[in-house]
N, C-alpha and C positions, 0 to 999 in steps of 0.2 A: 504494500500500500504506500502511495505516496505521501508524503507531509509537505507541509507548508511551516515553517517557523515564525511564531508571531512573538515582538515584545512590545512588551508595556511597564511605561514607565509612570512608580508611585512612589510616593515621598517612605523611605524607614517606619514613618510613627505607622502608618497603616496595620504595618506586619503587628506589629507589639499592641496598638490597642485590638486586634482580633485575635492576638494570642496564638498566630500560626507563622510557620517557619514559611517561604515563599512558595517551598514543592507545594506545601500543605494547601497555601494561598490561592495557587492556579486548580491543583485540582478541586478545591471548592468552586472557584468560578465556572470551570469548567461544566462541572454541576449543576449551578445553580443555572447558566444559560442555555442548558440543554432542560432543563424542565421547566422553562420559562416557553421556552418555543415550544415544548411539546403540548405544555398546557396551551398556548393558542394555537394549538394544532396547525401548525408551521413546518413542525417535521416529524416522522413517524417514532414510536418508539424505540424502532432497532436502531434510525439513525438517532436518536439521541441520547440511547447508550454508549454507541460509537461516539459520540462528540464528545461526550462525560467520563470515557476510558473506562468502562462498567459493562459486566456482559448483561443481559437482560434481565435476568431477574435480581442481580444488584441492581439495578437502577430500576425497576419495580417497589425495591424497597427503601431505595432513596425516596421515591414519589411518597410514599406515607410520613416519610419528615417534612418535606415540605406542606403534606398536605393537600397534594392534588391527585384527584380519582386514578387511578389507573385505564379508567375508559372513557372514550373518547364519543361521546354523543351528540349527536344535532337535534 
């Protein structure tokens, strides 16, 4: 699979008032943006396991921390 490398740039105090080291940092964003889009059904679940580095039913059980259904209804 190919990648793309992305950086971003935050100020130190970020890491320390969340209390995570930067790995910890990106893979919570990474997290939280894939179950943002999944909840407005933007992209499907498998890819937003794949965006979040979680095979699917970790990232099923991520969705019940955030607190968004696992299905997807109109």
């Amino acid at each position: 699979m190919a990648t793309v490398h992305v950086s971003l740039e935050l100020p130190q105090s970020v890491f320390s008032a969340l209390r995570q080291d930067p790995e910890q940092f990106v893979a919570e964003l990474r997290l939280a943006g894939a179950v943002k889009w999944y909840e407005m059904q933007i992209i499907s679940q498998g890819k937003a396991a794949e965006v979040a580095g979680l095979s699917r039913s970790e990232f099923l059980t991520a969705l019940a921390r955030f607190g968004v259904s696992p299905f997807q209804v109109d």
